[in-house]
C-alpha positions as CSV (number, residue, x, y, z in Angstrom):
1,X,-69.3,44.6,-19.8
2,X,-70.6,47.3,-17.1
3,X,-67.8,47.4,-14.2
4,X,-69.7,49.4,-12.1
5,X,-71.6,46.2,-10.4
6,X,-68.3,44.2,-9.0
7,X,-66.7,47.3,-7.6
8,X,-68.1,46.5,-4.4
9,X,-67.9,42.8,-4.7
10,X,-63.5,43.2,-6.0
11,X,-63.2,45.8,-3.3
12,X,-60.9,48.7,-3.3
13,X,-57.2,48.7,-4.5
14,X,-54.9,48.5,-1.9
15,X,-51.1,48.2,-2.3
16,X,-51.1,45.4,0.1
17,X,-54.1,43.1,-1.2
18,X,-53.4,39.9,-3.0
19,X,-56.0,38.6,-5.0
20,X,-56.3,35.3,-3.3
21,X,-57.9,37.3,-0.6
22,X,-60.7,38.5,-2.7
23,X,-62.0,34.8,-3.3
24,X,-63.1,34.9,0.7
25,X,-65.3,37.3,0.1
26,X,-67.1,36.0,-2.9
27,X,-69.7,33.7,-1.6
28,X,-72.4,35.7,-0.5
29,X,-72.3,37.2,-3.9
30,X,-72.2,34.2,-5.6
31,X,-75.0,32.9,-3.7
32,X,-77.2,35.6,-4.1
33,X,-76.2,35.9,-8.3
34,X,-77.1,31.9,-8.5
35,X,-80.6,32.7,-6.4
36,X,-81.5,35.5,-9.3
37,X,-80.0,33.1,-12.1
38,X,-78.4,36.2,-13.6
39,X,-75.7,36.1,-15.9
40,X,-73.2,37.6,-13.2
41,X,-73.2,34.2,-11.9
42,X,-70.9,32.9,-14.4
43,X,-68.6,35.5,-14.5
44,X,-68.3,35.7,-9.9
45,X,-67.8,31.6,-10.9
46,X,-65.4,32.7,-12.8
47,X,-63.4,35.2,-10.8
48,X,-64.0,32.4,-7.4
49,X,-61.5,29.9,-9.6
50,X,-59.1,32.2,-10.9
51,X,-58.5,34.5,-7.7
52,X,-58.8,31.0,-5.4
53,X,-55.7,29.6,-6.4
54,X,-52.0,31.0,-5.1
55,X,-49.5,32.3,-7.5
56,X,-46.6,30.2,-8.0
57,X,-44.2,32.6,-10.1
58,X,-41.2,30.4,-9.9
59,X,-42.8,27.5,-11.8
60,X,-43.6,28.3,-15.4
61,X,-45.5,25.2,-16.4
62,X,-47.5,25.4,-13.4
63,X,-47.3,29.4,-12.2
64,X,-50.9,28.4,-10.2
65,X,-51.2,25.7,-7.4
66,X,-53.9,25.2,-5.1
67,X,-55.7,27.2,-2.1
68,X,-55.9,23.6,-0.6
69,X,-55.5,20.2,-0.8
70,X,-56.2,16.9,0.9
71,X,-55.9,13.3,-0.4
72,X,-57.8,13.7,-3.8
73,X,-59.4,16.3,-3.1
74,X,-57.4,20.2,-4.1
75,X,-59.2,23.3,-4.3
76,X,-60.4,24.6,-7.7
77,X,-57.5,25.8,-10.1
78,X,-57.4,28.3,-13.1
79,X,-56.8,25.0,-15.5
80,X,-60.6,24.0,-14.8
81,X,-61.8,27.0,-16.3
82,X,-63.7,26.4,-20.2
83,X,-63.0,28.6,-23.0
84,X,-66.4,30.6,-22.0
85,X,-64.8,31.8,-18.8
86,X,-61.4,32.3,-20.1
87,X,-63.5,34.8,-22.6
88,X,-65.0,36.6,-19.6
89,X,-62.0,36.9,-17.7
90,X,-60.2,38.3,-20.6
91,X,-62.9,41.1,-21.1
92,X,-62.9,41.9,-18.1
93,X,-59.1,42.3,-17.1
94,X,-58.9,46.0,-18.6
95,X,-61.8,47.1,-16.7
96,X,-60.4,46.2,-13.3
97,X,-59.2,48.7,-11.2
98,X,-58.0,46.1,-8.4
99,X,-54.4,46.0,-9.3
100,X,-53.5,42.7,-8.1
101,X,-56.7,40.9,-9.5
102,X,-56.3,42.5,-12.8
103,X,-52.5,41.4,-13.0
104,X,-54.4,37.9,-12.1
105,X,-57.2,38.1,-14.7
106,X,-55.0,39.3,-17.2
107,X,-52.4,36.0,-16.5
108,X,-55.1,33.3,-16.3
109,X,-56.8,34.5,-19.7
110,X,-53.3,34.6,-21.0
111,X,-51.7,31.7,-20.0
112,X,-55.1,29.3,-20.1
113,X,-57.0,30.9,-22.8
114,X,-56.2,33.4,-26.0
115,X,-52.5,34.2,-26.1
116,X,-53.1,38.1,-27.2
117,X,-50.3,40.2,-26.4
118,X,-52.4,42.7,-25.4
119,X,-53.6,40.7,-22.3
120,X,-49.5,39.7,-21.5
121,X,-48.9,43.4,-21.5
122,X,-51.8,43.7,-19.2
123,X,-50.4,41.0,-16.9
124,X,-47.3,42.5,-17.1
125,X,-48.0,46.4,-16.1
126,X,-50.1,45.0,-13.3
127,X,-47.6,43.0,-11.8
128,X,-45.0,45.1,-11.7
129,X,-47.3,47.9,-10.3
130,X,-47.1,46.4,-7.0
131,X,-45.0,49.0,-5.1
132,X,-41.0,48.6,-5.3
133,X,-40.7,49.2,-1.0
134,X,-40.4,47.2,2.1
135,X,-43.4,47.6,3.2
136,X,-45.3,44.9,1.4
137,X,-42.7,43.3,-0.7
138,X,-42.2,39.9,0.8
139,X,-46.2,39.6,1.0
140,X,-47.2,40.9,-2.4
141,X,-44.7,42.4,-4.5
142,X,-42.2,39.9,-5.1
143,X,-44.1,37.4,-6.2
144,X,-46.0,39.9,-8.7
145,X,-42.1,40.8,-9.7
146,X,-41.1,37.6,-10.6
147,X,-43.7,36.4,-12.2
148,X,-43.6,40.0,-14.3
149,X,-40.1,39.5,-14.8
150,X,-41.5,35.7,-16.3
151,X,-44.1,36.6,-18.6
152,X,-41.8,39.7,-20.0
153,X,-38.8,37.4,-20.4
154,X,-41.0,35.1,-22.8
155,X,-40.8,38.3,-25.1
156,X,-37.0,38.2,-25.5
157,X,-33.9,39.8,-24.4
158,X,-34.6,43.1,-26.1
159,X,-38.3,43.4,-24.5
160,X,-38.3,46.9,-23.1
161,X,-40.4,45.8,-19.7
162,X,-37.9,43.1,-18.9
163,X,-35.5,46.0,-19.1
164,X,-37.3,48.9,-17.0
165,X,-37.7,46.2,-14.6
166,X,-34.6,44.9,-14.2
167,X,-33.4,48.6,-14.0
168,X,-35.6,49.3,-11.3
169,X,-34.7,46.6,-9.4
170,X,-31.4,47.4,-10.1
171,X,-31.9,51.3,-8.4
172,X,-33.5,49.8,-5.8
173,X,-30.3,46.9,-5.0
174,X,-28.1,50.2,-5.4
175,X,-30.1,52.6,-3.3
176,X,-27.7,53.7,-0.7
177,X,-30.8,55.2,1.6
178,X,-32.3,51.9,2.0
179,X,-32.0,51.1,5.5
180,X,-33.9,47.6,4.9
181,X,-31.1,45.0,4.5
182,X,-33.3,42.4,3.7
183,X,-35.3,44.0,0.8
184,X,-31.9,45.2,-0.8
185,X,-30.7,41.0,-0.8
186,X,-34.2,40.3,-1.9
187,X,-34.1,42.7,-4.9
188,X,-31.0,41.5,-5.7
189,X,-31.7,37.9,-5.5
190,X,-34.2,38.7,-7.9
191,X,-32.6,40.6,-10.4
192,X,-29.4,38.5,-11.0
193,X,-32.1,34.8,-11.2
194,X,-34.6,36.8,-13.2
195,X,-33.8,40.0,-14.7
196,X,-32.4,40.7,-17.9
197,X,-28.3,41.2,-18.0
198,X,-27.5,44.6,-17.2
199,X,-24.1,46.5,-18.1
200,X,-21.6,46.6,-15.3
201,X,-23.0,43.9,-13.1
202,X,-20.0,44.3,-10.6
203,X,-20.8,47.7,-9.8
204,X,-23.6,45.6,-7.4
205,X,-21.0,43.6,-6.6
206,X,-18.9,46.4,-5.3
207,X,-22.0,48.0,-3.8
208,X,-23.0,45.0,-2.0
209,X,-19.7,44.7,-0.4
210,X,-19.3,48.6,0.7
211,X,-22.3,48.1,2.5
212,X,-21.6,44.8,4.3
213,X,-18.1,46.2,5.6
214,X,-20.2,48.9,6.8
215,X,-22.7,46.7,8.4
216,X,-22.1,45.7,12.4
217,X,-23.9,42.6,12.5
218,X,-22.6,39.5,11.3
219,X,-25.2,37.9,10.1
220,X,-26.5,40.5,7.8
221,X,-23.0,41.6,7.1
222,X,-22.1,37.8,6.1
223,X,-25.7,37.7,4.2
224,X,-24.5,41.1,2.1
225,X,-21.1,40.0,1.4
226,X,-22.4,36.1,-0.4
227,X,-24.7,38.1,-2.6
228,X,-22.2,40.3,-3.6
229,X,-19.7,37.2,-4.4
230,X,-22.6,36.1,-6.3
231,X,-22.1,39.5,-8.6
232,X,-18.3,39.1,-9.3
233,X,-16.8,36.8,-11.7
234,X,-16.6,33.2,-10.5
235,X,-13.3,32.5,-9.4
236,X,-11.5,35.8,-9.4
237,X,-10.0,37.1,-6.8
238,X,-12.8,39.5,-5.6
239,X,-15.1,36.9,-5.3
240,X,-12.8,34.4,-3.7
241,X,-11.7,36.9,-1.1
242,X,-15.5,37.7,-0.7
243,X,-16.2,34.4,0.2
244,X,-13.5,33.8,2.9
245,X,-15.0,36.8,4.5
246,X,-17.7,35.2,4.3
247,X,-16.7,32.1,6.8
248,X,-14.8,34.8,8.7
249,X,-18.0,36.8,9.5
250,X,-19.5,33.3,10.8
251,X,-16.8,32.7,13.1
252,X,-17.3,36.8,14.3
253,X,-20.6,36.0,14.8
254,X,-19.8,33.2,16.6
255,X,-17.5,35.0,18.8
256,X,-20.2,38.1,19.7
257,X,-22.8,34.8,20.7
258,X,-19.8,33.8,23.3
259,X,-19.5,37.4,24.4
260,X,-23.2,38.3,25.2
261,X,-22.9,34.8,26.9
262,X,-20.5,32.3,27.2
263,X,-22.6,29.3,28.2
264,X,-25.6,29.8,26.1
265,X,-22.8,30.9,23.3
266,X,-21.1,27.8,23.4
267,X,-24.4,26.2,22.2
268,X,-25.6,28.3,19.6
269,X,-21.6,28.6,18.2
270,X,-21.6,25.5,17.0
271,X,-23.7,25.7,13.6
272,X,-21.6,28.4,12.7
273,X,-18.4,27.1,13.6
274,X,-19.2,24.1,10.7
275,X,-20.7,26.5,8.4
276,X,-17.2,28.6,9.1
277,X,-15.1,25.3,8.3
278,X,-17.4,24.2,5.5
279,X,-16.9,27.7,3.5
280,X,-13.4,27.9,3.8
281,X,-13.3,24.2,2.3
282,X,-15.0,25.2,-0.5
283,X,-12.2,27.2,-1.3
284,X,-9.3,26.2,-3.6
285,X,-6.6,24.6,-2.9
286,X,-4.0,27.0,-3.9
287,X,-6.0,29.9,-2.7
288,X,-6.1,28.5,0.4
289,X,-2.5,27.4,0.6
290,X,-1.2,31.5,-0.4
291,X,-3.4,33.0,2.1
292,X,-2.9,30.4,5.1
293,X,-6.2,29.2,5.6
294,X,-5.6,26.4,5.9
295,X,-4.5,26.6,9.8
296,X,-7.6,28.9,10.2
297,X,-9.6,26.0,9.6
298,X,-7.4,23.4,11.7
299,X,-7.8,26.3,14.6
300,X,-11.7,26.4,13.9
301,X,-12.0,22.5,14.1
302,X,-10.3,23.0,17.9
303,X,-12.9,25.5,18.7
304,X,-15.8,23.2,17.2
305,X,-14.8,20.0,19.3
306,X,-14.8,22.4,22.3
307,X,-18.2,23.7,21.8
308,X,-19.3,20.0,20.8
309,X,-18.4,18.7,24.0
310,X,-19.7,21.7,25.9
311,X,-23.3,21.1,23.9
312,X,-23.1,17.6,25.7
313,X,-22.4,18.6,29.1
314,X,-25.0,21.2,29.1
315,X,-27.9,18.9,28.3
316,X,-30.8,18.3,31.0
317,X,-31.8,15.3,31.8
318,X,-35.7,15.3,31.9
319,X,-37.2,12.7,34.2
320,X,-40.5,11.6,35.8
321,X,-42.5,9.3,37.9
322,X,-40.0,6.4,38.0
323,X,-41.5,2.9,36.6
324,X,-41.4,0.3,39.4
325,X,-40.1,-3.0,37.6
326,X,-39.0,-5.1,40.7
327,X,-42.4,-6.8,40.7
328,X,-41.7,-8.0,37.0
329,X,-38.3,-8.9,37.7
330,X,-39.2,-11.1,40.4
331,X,-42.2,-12.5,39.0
332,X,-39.8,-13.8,36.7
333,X,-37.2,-14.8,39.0
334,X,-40.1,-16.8,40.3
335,X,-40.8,-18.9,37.9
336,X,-37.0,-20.2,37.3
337,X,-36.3,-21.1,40.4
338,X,-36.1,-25.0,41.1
339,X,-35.9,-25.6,37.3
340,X,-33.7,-28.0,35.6
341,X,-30.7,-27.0,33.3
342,X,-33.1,-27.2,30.2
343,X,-36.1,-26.0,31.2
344,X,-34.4,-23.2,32.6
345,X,-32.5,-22.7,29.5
346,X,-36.3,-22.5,27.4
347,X,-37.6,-20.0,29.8
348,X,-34.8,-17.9,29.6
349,X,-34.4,-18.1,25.8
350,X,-38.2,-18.0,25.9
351,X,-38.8,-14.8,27.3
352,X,-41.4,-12.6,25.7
353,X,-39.1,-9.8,25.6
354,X,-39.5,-9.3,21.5
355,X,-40.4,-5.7,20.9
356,X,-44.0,-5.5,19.0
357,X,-42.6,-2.6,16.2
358,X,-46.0,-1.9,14.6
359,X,-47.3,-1.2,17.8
360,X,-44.4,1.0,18.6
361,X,-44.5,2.9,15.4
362,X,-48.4,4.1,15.8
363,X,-47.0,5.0,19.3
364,X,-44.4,7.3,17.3
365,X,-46.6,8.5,15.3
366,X,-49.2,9.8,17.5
367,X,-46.2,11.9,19.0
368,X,-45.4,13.3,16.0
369,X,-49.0,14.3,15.2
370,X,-50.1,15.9,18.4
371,X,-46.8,18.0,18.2
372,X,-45.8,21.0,16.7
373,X,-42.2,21.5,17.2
374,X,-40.9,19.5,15.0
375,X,-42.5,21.6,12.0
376,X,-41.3,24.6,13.4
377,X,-37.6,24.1,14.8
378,X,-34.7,22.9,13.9
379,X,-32.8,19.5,15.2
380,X,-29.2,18.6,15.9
381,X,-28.6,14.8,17.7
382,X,-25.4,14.4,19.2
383,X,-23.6,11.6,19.4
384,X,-22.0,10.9,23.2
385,X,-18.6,11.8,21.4
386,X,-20.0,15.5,20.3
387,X,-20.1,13.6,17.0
388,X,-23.4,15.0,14.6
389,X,-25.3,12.0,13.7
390,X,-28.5,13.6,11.8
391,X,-29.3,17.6,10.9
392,X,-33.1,19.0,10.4
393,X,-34.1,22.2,9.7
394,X,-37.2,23.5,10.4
395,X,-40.2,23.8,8.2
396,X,-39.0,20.5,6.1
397,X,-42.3,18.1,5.2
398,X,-40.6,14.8,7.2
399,X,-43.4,13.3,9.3
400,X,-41.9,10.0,8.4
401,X,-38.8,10.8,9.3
402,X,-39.7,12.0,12.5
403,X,-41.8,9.0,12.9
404,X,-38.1,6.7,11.5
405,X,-37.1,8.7,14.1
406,X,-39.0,8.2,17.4
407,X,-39.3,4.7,16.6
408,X,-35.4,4.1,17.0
409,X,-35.4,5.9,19.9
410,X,-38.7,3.5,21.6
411,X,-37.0,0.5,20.4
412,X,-33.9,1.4,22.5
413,X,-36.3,2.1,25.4
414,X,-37.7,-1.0,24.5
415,X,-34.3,-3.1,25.2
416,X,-33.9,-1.2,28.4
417,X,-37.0,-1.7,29.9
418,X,-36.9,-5.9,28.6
419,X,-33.4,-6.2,29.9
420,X,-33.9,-5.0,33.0
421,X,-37.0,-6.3,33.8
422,X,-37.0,-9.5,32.2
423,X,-33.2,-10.7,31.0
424,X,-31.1,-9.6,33.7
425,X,-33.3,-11.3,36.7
426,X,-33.9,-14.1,34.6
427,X,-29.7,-14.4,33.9
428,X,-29.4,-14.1,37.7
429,X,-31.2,-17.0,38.2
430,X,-29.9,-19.3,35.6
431,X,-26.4,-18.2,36.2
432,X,-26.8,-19.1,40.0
433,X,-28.7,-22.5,40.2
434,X,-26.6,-24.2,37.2
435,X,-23.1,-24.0,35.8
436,X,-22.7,-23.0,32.4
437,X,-19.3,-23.6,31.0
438,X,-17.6,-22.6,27.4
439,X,-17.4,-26.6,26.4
440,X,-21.3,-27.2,27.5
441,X,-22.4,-23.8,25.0
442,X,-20.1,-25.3,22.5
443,X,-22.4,-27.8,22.3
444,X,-25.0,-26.3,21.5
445,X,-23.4,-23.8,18.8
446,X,-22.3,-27.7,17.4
447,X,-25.5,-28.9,17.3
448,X,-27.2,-25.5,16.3
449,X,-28.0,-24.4,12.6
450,X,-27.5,-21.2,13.2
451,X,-23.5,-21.4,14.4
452,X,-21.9,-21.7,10.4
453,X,-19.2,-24.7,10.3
454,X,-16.1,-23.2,11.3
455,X,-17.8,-20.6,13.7
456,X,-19.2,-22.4,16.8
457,X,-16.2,-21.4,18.6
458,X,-16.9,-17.5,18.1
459,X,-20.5,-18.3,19.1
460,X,-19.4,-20.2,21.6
461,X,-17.3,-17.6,23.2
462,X,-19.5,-14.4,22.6
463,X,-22.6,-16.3,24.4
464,X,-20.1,-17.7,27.5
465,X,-19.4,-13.9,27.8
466,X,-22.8,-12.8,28.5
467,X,-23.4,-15.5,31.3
468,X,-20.5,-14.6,32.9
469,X,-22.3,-11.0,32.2
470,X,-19.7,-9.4,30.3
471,X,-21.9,-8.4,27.6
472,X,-18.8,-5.9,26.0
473,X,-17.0,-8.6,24.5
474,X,-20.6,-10.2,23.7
475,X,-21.5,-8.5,21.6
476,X,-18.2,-7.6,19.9
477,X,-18.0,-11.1,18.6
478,X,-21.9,-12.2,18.5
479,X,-22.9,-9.2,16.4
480,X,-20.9,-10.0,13.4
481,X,-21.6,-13.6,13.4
482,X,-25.1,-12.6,13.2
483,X,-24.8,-10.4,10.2
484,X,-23.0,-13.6,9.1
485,X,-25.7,-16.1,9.9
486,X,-28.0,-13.9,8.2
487,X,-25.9,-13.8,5.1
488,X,-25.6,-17.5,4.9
489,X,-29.3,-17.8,5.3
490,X,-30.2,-15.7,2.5
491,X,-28.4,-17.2,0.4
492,X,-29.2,-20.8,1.2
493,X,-32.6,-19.3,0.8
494,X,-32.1,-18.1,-2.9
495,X,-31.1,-14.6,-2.2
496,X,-28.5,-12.5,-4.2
497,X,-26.0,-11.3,-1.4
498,X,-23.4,-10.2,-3.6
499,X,-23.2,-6.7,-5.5
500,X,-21.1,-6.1,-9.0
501,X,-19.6,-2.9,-9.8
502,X,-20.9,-2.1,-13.1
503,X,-17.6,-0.4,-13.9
504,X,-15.0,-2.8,-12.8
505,X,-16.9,-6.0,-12.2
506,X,-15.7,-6.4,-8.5
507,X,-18.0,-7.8,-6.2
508,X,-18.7,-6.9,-2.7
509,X,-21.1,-8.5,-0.1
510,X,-24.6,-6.3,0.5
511,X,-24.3,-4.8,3.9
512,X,-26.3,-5.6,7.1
513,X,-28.9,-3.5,6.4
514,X,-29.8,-4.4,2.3
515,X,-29.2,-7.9,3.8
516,X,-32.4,-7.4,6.4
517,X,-34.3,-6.0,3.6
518,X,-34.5,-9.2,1.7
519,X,-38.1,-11.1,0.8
520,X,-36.0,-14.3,1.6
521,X,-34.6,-12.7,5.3
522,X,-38.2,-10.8,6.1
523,X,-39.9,-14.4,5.1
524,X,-37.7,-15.9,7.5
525,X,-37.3,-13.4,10.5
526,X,-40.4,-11.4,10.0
527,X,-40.8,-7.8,9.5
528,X,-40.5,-7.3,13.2
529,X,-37.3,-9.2,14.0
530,X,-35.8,-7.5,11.0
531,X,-36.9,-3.9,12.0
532,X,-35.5,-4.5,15.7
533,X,-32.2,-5.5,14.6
534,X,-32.2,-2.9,12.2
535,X,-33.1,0.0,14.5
536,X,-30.9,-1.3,17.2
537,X,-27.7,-2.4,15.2
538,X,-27.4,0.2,12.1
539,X,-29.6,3.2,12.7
540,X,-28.1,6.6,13.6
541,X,-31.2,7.6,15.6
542,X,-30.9,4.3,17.3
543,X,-27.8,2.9,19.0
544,X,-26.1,2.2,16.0
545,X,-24.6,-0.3,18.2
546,X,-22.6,-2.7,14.9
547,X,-21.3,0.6,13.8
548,X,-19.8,1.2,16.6
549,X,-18.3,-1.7,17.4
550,X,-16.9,-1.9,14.2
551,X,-15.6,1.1,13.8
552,X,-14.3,1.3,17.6
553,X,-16.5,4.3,18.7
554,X,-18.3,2.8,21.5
555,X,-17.1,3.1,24.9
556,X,-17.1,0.5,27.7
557,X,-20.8,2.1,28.8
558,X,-22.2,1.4,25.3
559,X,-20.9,-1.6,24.7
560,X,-21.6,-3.4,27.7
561,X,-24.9,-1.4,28.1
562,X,-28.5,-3.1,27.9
563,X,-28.8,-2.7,23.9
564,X,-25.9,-5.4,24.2
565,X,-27.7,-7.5,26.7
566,X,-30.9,-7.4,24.8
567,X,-28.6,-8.2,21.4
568,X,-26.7,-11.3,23.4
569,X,-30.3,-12.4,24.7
570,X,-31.7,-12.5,21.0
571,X,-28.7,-14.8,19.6
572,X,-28.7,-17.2,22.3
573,X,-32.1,-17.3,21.9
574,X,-31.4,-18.1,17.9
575,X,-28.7,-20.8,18.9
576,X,-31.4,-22.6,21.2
577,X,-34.1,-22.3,19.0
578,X,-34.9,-26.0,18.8
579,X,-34.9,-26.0,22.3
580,X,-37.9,-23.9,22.5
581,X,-39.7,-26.0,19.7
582,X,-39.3,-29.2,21.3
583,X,-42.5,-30.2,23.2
584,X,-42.0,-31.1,26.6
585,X,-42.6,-35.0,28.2
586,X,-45.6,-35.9,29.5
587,X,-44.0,-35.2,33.3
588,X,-42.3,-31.7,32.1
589,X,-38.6,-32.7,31.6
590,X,-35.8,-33.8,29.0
591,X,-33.4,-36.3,28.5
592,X,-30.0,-34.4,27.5
C-alpha cells in the first residue's frame, strides 16, 4: 500500500492533534475518491469510521463511543467496520506517520479485527508517544496514556511497556521542577489506577506531601496532600494524619475566602466548611478521640450555622411588574354575596382553584430548555432555617430533575396566586354573611365519607380553624387526617398499604408519598390531585409542608402561610364533596 497519497489527506503530525479531528477533514476526499470509483474509496471509508469515533480509554469492553448521538440515531463506530476494512486498517497502521491516527489504526484493527501482537505493540508505542508535558496532556496525552497503560496491562505484570510507562509516569509525579500542579495529580492519578506496582510507592507519598506543605494555596495544597494519602498505607498513621490536614486545609481556605472578603466569604465558606466537617468524620473514632478532633468539628459546626444563616440573609429578592389580582378577588366576592348557607358553601368548595400539573410541567420544562445555567453551575437550596435541602453540581445530565424541580416550585406559586385570589376573598365572604360553628361542620364530617369513624372531631376542628382563618392549627390537624383518609381509601379499594420487613417480619404502614403512588389512589384522585399534594406536602423543592409540621420545623409564617390555606381549602372541599354533586332545585336552592 503506497503511503504517499494520504499524506496530505492525514495531515501532518502534530503533538497536539487527536485523530478524531482528522475525520472533519475527510469528506471532500471521500467525495472526490467515490466520483473516480477508485479503490482509495474503501480505505478513506475506512479511516472516516475509525478516526470518527472518541476514544474512551477507561472502558475496556467499549474503549470507542460515538462522535454523536440522538434518539436512534449515533454516529458510525469502529464495531461497524467488516473484516475487509479491518484488513486495510491493519496494513496501513505501520505506514502512518500521524502519531495519534496510527495509535488509532493500530487499536481498532486490534481490538475489532486480527489480534496480532505486532499491531498491540503498534497501538502501544503510539499511544504512549504522545508527549509526557503540560502542554497538551489533558487534551491528548492522557487519554493515549491510559488507554497504553490498558492495552499493555493485557500482556501481564512483567510486560516491559507497562513498566517503562509506569516509570515514566512515575519521573514525571516526582519531578521536583514541575511547576504544573495539576499535571503532577494527573500523572499520579494515573499511575497508582493504571500503572503497574512500582517499588517504594511511599516515596510519592512522601513527595506528594513535601510539596503540598510547600504549596500556599489551599486548594491545590489540600488537592496534593489527598493524593499523597492515597500513596501511604491505608490506615497508618501517615495517611490518617494526611487526611486531617486535609479538612484542615479546607477550613484555611475557608478562612483566606473571609479574609479577601468577609461578606462574599461568608457565602462561598460554606461548602467547605461541610467538606471540612465531613473529612474529619470520616476519621476513626479513636484517632479522633487522641488527637481532639473531635471539638474541632463541634467548633466547625458553630462556624457552618453562622455562615448558613448569613447565606440566607444575603439573598436578593428579584421582583417585577406586580400582578393585579383585586379584579379576580372581587369578581369572586361577587358572585357570593346574597347567597344562602349552602350554596355559598358549593361555591366556595367549588372554586376552580385546582392546579392543572401537566400544564405546569411543560411550563417547567421550557425553562429548563431555553436555559443554560443549570448545565453549567452548581446549586445549593436553603431551607428558611440555613438547613440544605437538595445539592447539584454542575455538568450532571438532570433535565428531569430540574424539571421535578421547577414544577414544585410553580405549584407553590400556584397555591399563592389561588389563595389569594380566589380562597381568601371567597372565605371573606362566607365567613361574614353566615355563621359557621364547630357543631354545624361537625355535621358534615358526620355525614361525610371522607371523615373515618372516630375522626370527625379532628376534622371538625382543623376545618373550624380555617374559617376562623387560623390556618396554623389547620393544617396541623387536617394534614394527617388526610394521609389517613387516603390510607383508608386504598385499602377499602384493594390496595396493599402495609410493608413487611423481610428480615424480622414487622410491618409498617407505606408512607404518604408510596401511598399517592398507588393505581387504586391515582384511579381515585387522578394523577393531578395526587401530584399537587405530593409537591406541596412531601417534596423538598416544594414546601414540604407535612414534613414540617411533623417534625416541628415550620415556623408560625409557614404554617399559617397560603400553602396551608390552599391545603385547608382542598379538605373542606373533600368533606363537602357531595355537596357539590348534588344538582340544584329547579328554583336554585336546598332543603337542609
Amino acid at each position: 500500500m503506497d503511503p504517499d497519497w494520504w499524506v496530505d489527506v492525514i495531515g501532518q503530525d502534530d503533538e497536539g492533534a487527536a485523530a478524531e479531528l482528522v475525520s472533519l477533514d475527510l469528506k471532500p476526499y471521500l467525495d472526490a475518491a467515490e466520483a473516480a470509483d477508485t479503490d482509495q474509496f474503501e480505505f478513506l471509508r475506512a479511516l472516516s469510521i475509525a478516526t470518527s469515533a472518541m476514544l474512551n480509554p477507561e472502558s475496556w469492553a467499549e474503549p470507542f463511543r460515538p462522535m454523536a448521538a440522538t434518539g436512534e440515531w449515533r454516529s458510525p463506530l469502529p464495531s461497524d467496520l467488516d473484516d475487509d476494512q479491518l484488513a486495510l486498517l491493519a496494513a496501513a497502521a505501520p505506514l502512518v506517520e500521524h502519531r495519534a491516527v496510527r495509535a488509532r489504526l493500530a487499536d481498532v484493527a486490534w481490538t475489532y479485527g486480527r489480534r496480532d501482537d505486532a499491531l498491540m505493540q503498534l497501538a502501544i508505542d503510539s499511544y504512549r508517544s504522545a508527549a509526557l508535558a503540560p502542554e497538551h496532556w489533558f487534551s491528548v496525552g492522557r487519554e493515549a496514556w491510559q488507554r497504553g497503560l490498558a492495552l499493555a496491562g493485557r500482556r501481564g505484570k512483567r510486560d516491559a511497556a507497562s513498566r517503562q510507562m509506569s516509570e515514566a509516569l512515575r519521573d514525571a509525579v516526582l519531578d521536583a521542577g514541575q511547576t504544573d500542579i495539576s499535571f503532577t495529580l494527573s500523572c499520579s492519578e494515573l499511575l497508582r489506577q493504571h500503572g503497574r506496582a512500582l517499588d517504594r510507592p511511599e516515596e510519592i507519598g512522601a513527595h506528594l506531601r513535601s510539596r503540598a506543605d510547600a504549596t500556599e494555596a489551599p486548594a491545590l495544597a489540600r488537592a496534593l496532600m489527598r493524593e499523597a494519602t492515597e500513596w501511604m498505607p491505608r490506615g497508618s498513621d501517615d495517611a490518617l494524619i494526611g487526611r486531617w490536614q486535609v479538612g484542615r486545609l479546607y477550613v484555611a481556605e475557608a478562612d483566606a475566602w473571609i479574609a479577601v472578603d468577609r461578606g462574599n466569604g461568608l457565602l462561598t465558606s460554606g461548602h467547605l466548611l461541610e467538606n471540612a466537617i465531613a473529612t474529619l468524620l470520616a476519621l476513626p473514632r479513636r484517632f479522633r478521640s487522641s488527637h481532639a478532633i473531635d471539638d474541632e468539628i463541634k467548633a466547625l459546626r458553630s462556624r457552618l450555622e453562622v455562615s448558613r444563616y448569613h447565606v440566607i440573609d444575603s439573598m436578593r429578592e428579584f421582583t417585577s411588574e406586580p400582578v393585579d389580582l383585586a379584579p379576580a378577588a372581587a369578581a369572586v366576592q361577587a358572585s357570593l354575596v346574597g347567597l344562602d348557607l349552602r350554596a355559598a358553601l358549593r361555591a366556595l368548595a367549588g372554586l376552580p382553584a385546582l392546579p392543572n400539573v401537566s400544564r405546569l410541567r411543560q411550563s417547567a420544562a421550557t425553562v429548563v430548555d431555553r436555559s443554560v445555567a443549570w448545565r453549567i453551575a452548581s446549586r445549593v437550596t436553603y431551607s428558611s432555617d440555613g438547613r440544605i435541602l437538595r445539592r447539584r453540581g454542575s455538568g450532571a445530565d438532570d433535565r428531569e430533575e430540574e424539571i421535578e424541580r421547577g414544577l414544585a416550585q410553580l405549584l407553590v406559586q400556584h397555591a399563592q396566586v389561588m389563595t389569594s385570589a380566589f380562597i381568601l376573598p371567597a372565605l371573606q365572604v362566607v365567613s361574614t354573611e353566615h355563621l359557621i360553628t364547630r357543631q354545624r361542620i361537625m355535621s358534615w364530617c358526620v355525614e361525610s365519607p371522607v371523615a373515618p369513624i372516630g375522626h370527625e372531631g379532628l376534622w371538625a376542628a382543623g376545618l373550624h380553624f380555617g374559617f376562623e382563618w387560623d390556618f396554623g392549627p389547620a393544617a396541623a390537624v387536617l394534614v394527617p387526617q388526610l394521609e389517613q383518609f387516603v390510607r383508608l381509601l386504598a385499602k377499602s379499594r384493594g390496595a396493599h398499604t402495609i410493608v413487611v420487613d423481610e428480615l424480622t417480619g414487622s410491618e409498617t404502614e407505606k408512607s404518604f408519598g408510596a401511598l399517592l403512588d398507588t393505581p387504586e389512589i391515582l384511579a381515585e384522585f387522578g394523577e393531578e390531585v395526587c401530584n399537587t399534594l405530593r409537591y406541596l406536602l412531601l417534596d423538598r423543592g416544594g414546601s414540604n409542608l407535612r414534613n414540617h409540621l411533623a417534625h416541628g420545623i415550620a415556623s408560625d409564617n409557614e404554617a399559617g402561610g397560603p400553602v396551608a390555606c390552599f391545603l385547608w381549602w382542598f379538605c373542606l372541599r373533600l368533606v363537602l364533596h357531595p355537596l357539590l354533586r348534588e344538582p340544584e332545585s329547579s328554583d336554585g336552592t336546598r332543603a337542609e
